[in-house]
C-alpha positions in Angstrom: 147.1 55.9 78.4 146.0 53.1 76.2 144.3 50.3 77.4 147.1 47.7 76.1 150.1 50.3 78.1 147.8 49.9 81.5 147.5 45.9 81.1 151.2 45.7 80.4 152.1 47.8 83.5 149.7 45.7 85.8 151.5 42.6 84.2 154.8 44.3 85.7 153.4 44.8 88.7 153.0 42.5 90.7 153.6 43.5 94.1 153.6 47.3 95.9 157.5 47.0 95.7 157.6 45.9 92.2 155.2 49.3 91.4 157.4 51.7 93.2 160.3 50.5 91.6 159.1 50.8 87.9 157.4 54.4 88.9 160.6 55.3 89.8 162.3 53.8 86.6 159.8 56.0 84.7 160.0 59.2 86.5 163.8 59.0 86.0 163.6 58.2 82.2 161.2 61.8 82.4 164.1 63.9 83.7 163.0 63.8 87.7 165.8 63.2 90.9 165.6 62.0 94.1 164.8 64.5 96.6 167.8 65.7 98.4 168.4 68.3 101.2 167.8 71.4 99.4 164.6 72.0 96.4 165.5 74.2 93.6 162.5 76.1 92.0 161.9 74.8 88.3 162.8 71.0 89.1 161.5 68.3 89.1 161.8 65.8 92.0 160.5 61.9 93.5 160.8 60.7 96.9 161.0 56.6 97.9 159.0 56.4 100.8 160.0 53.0 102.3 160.8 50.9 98.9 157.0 50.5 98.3 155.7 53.9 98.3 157.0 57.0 96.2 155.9 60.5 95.8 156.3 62.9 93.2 156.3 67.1 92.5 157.2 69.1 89.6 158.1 72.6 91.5 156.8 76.3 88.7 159.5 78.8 88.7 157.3 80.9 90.6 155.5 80.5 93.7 152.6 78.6 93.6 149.0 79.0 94.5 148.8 75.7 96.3 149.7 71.9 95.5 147.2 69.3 93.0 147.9 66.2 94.5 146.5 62.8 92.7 147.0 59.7 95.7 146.4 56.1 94.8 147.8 53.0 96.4 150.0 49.9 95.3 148.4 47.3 97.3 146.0 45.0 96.7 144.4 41.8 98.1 146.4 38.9 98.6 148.1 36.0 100.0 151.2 36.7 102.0 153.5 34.0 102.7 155.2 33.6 106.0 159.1 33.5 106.1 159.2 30.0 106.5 157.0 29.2 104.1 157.2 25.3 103.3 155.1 22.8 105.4 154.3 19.5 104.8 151.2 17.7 104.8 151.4 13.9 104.1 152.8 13.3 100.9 152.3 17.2 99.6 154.4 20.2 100.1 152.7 23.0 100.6 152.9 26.9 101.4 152.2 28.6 104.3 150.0 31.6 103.9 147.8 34.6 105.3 145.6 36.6 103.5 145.8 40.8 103.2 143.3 42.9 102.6 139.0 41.9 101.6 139.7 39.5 99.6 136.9 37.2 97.3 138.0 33.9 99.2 136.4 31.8 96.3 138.1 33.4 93.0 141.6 32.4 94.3 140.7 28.8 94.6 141.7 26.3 91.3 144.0 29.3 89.6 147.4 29.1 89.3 149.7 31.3 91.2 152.9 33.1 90.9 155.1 34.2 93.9 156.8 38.1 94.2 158.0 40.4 96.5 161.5 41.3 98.4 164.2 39.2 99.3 166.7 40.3 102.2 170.0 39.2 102.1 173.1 39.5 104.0 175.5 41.6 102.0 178.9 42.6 103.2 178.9 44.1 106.4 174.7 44.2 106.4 172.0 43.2 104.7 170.5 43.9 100.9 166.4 43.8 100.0 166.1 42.5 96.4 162.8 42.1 94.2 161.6 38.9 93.0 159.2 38.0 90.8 159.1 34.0 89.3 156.7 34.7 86.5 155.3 32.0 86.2 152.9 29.6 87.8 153.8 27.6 91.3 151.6 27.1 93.4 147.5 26.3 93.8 144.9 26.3 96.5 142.7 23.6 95.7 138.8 23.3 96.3 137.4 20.1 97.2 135.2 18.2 94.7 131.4 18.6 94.9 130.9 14.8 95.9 133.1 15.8 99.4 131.4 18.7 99.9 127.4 18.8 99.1 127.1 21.8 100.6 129.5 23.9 98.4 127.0 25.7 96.0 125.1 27.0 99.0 127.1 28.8 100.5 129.5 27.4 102.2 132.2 29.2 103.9 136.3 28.6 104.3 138.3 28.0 107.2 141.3 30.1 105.8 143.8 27.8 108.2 142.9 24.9 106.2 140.8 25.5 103.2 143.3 28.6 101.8 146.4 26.9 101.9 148.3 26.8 98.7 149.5 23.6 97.2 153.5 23.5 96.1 154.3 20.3 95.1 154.9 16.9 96.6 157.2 16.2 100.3 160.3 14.5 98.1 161.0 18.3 97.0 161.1 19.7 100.3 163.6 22.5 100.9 163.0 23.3 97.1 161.3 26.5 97.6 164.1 28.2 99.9 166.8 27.1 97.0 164.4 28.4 94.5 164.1 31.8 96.2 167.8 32.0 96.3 168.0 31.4 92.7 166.0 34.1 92.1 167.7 36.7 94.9 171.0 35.5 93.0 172.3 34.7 96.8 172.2 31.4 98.7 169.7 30.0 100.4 171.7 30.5 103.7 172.1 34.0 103.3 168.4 34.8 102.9 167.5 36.6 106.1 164.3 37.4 105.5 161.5 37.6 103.0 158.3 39.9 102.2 156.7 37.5 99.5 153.2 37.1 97.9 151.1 34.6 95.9 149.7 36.9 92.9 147.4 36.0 90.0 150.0 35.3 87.1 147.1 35.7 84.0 147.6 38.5 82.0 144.6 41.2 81.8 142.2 40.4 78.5 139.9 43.1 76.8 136.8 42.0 75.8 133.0 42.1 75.0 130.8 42.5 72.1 133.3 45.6 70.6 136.1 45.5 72.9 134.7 47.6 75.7 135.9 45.5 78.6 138.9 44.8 80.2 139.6 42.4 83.0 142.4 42.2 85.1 144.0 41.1 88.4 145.2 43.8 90.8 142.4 46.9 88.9 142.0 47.9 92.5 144.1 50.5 92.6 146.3 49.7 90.2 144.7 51.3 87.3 144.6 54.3 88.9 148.1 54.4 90.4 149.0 54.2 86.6 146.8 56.4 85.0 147.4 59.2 87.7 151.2 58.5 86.5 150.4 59.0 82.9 148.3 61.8 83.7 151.1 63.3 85.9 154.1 63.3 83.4 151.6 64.6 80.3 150.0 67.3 81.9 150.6 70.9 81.0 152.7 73.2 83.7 149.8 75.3 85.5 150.2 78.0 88.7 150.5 75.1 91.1 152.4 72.0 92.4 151.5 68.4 91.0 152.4 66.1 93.1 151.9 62.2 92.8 151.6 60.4 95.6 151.5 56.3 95.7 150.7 55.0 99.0 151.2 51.2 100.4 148.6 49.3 103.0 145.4 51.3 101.6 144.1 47.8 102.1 145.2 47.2 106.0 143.7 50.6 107.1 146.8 52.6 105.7 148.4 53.1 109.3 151.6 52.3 108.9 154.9 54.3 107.8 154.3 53.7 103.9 150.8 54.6 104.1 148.4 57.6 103.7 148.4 57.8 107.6 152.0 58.4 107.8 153.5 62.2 108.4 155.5 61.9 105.2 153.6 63.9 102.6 152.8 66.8 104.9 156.4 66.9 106.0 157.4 66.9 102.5 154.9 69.9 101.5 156.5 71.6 104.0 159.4 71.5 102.5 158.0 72.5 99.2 156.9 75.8 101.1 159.6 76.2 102.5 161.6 76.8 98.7 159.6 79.2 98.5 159.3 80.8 101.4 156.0 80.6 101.6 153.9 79.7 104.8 152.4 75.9 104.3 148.6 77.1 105.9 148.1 79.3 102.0 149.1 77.3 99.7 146.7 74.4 101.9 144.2 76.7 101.6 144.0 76.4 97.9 145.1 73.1 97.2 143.2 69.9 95.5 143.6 66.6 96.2 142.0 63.8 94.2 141.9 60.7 96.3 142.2 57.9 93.9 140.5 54.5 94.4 138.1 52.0 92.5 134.2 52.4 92.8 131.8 49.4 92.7 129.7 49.6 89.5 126.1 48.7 88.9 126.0 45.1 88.7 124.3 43.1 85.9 123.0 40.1 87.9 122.2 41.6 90.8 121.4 45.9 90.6 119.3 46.2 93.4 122.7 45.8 95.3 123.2 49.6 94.4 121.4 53.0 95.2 118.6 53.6 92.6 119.9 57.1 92.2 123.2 57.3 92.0 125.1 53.8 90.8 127.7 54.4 88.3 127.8 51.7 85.6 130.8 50.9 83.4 131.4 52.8 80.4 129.6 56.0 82.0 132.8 57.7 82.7 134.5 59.1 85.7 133.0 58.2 89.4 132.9 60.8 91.5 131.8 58.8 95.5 130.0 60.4 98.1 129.9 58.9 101.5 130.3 59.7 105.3 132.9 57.4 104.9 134.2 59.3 102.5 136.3 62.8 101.5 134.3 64.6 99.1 132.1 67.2 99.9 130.2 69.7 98.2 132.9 71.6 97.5 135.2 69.6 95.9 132.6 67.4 94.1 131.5 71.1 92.7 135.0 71.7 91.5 135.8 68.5 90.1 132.3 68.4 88.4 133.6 72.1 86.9 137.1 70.8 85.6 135.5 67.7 84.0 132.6 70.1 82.5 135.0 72.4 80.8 136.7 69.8 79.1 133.8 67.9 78.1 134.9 64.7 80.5 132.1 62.1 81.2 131.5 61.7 85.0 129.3 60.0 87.0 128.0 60.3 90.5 128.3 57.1 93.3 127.0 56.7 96.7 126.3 53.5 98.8 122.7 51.9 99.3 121.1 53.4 102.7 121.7 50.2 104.2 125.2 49.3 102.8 128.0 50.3 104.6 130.0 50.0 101.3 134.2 50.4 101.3 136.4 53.1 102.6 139.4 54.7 101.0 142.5 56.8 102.0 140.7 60.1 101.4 139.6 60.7 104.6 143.1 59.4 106.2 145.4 61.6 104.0 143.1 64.9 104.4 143.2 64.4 108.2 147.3 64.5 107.8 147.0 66.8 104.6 144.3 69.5 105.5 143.3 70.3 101.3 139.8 70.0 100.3 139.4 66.6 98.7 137.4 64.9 96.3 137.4 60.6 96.2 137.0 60.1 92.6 137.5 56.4 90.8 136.9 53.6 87.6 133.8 51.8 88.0 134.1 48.2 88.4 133.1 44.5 88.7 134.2 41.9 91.6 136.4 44.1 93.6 138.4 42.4 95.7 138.6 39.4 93.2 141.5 37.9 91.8 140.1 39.2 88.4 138.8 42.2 88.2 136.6 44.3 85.0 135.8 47.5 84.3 135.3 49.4 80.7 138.1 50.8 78.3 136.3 54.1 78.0 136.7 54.9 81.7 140.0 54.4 81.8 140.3 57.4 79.3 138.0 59.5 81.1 139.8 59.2 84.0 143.3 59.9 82.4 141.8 62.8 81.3 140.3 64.1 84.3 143.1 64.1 86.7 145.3 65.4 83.8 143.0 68.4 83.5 143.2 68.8 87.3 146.8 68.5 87.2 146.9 71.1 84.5 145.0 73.6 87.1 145.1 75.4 89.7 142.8 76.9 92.5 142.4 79.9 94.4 139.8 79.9 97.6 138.5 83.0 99.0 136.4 82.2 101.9 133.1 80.2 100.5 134.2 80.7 96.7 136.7 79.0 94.4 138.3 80.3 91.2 139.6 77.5 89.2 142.8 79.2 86.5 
């Protein structure tokens, strides 16, 4: 995947909804169907999981040895609006809001904002969810001048009830956003029943830096790896297991809910897989891979004794492969990723927290405890996680195509303490 296919993706993608739909879009264009009752050996196959989550298998004509799963997830930081958005405040309009996930606070403040998400209508005899996405830029959450706040270069923090409240326009317009939304659902506004809408960063992603080895761009965590585990999915060559592709929602929420990595669907649907076969779900578990696929802070340029003095990936220095408590990998499936990305000559890189940082958490750990396959949390380095503009280097984005490609492309059979990789 190039760097300029990933930015135009992201641009697409504004909201876990709006990704599962164009994954789906693409897998379809590729040859793939919906999961129905029965799998056939030799096909190729996606399942929705509640409109903003999606998995994927390609199913070998023979039985497998076990499943390579690659999981990522759609979400990321934001502001989500309430149903009844539109309060007024004096002369201003503005909209009602909550953040999701970690978020930076301070880089959403002063930038222009778009608004996406679902729409649910009545339709007929029920109702109809439909995706919206306005493009272009609506709303602002504005930060008070420095001569009414003294204090706001040391530190200062914001009361998110009324510091993070985004700006729509002025009280003469009210009732302008509801007709607006109906525009876009193509319904009218009284038949809009209810709404599952964010405020998103609107700016295009940039590449950058003395020869172009940068990139920035809003929504990096995770969505450059839920589309480079995509690209690596549909290009890799057929090997003697099961890819599967799996896109989670709510990573960012703790990923306990029915669209997220805590949910039963991915186990029930490898059962299932086993099942075509006839083969019992505990063996092909037993020699299965799963790369759990998330963003990993990078040595910072202003400020590196934020990171461990051993083991701090920067950008540009390839693959991250994380190890934590906190985290999936052990020393078994770091030693057979390190051995996939060593035969093929891919750069990786080795991350853990500082002793004293706690650092992040990812849905390794959750999926594995549904998904019993030894697991490996791998990631892009990056700056200003969490922000609403996010870098990391061009380079690592190929290494990681690469890697999880070369993964998908092979497949693992576990005797007891040993591993053959074939």
């Amino acid at each position: 995947m190039t760097i300029e296919e990933l930015l135009g993706e992201i641009a697409e993608t504004p909201t876990a909804w709006h990704a599962a739909a164009r994954i789906r879009a693409r897998l379809e264009e590729a040859g793939y169907e919906e999961a129905g009752e029965t799998l056939l050996p030799g096909k190729a196959y996606y399942a929705p999981l509640h409109a903003s989550a999606l998995l994927a298998f390609r199913l070998p004509e023979r039985t497998p040895e076990g499943f390579v799963i690659a999981a990522a997830h759609a979400d990321s930081p934001c502001f989500r609006l309430r149903d009844t958005a539109e309060e007024t405040s004096g002369p201003y309009l503005r909209l009602s809001a909550e953040r999701y996930g970690g978020m930076l606070n301070e880089s959403w403040l002063d930038l222009p904002l778009s608004v996406a998400g679902r729409v649910v209508c009545r339709a007929g005899r029920g109702v109809e969810a439909r995706l919206v996405d306005f493009r272009r830029d609506m709303a602002l959450i504005p930060r008070l001048a420095i001569h009414l706040n003294r204090e706001a270069n040391n530190g200062g923090k914001a009361d998110p009830a009324r510091d993070l409240t985004p700006l729509w326009g002025l009280a003469a317009s009210a009732g302008a956003f509801r007709s607006a939304l109906a525009r876009e659902a193509g319904c009218a506004p009284e038949e809009i029943l209810a709404t599952d809408l964010i405020l998103y960063n609107n700016r295009r992603g940039a590449v950058w830096g003395a020869e172009g080895e940068f990139f920035s761009a809003p929504r990096l965590d995770d969505l450059a790896c839920v589309y480079t585990c995509l690209d690596a999915f549909l290009t890799a060559k057929p090997a003697a297991s099961v890819p599967v592709l799996a896109i989670f929602d709510n990573e960012e929420i703790g990923s306990e809910t029915k669209q997220g990595a805590a949910s039963a669907l991915m186990p029930e649907l490898l059962s299932r897989i086993a099942a075509a076969y006839g083969a019992p779900l505990s063996r092909l578990l037993a020699s299965s891979l799963m790369l759990s696929c998330d963003n990993g802070h990078g040595r910072h340029p202003n400020r590196p004794e934020l990171a461990d003095r051993a083991e701090a990936p920067v950008l540009g220095g390839g693959v991250v492969l994380k190890h934590s408590p906190r985290y999936a990998t052990d020393g078994f499936s770091s030693a057979l990723f390190a051995e996939v990305c060593r035969r093929r000559e891919i750069p990786f890189q080795h991350y853990s927290n500082r002793p004293d940082q706690a650092g992040g958490s990812t849905l390794g750990n959750i999926a594995a405890a549904k998904t019993p396959v030894s697991t490996a949390d791998i990631g892009i380095a990056q700056l200003a996680m969490h922000s609403a503009y996010e870098t990391a280097a061009v380079a690592d984005v190929l290494a990681f195509t690469d890697a999880v490609r070369a993964c998908y492309g092979s497949a693992f059979r576990f005797s007891g303490s040993s591993a053959e990789i074939l």
